[in-house]
N, C-alpha and C positions, 0 to 999 in steps of 0.2 A: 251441219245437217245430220239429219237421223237416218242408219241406213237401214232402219225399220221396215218393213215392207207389208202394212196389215193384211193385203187382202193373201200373199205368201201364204204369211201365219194362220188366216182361217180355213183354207185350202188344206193347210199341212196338219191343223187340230181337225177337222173334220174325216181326212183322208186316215187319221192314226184312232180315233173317238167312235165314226161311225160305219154303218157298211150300208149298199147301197142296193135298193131294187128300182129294178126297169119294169115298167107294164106296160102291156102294148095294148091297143085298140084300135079299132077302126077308125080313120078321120074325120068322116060324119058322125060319128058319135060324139065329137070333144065339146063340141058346145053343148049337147045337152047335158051331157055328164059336169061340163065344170057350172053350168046355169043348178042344176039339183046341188051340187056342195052348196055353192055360193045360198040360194035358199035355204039351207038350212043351217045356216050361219055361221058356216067354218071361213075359217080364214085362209084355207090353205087348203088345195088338194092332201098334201101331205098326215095334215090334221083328220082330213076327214078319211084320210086311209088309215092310219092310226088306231080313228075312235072304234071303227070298223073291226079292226082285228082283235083291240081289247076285249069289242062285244061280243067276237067268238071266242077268244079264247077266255074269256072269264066271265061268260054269261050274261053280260051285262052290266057286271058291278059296280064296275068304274066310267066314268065317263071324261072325255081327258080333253080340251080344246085348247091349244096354245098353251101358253100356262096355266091353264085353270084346269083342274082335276075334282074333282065331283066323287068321294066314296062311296060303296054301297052298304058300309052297313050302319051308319049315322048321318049318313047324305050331308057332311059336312064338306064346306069347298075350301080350295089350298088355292092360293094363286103363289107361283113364283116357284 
């Protein structure tokens, strides 16, 4: 047997790869807020927090959803 332990390993690359924000809000808000991402076709809160702050900090250039990323200056799309 393998003494592999995947969910460990993505735990331990995430933990060493990425850093993490907490945002707090109201709890009557949660369902309109996660009903508006979802409408607008994000797949993920996180996504749609993402697209959010690329749109302020780079005016909009980019547009980024899951793997798809959208440039702004030949609006050519990348997946992956």
């Amino acid at each position: 047997m393998s003494d592999f332990n995947q969910t460990k390993y993505i735990q331990e690359y995430k933990k060493e790869k990425y850093s993490r924000a907490v945002i707090d809000f109201k709890k009557d808000e949660k369902e309109a807020i996660t009903k508006h991402w979802k409408n607008k076709g994000f797949k993920s809160f996180t996504d749609y927090i993402r697209y959010l702050i690329d749109k302020d900090m780079n005016g909009g250039k980019n547009i980024s959803v899951g793997d798809i990323v959208q440039s702004g200056k030949d609006n050519s799309i990348n997946i992956g």
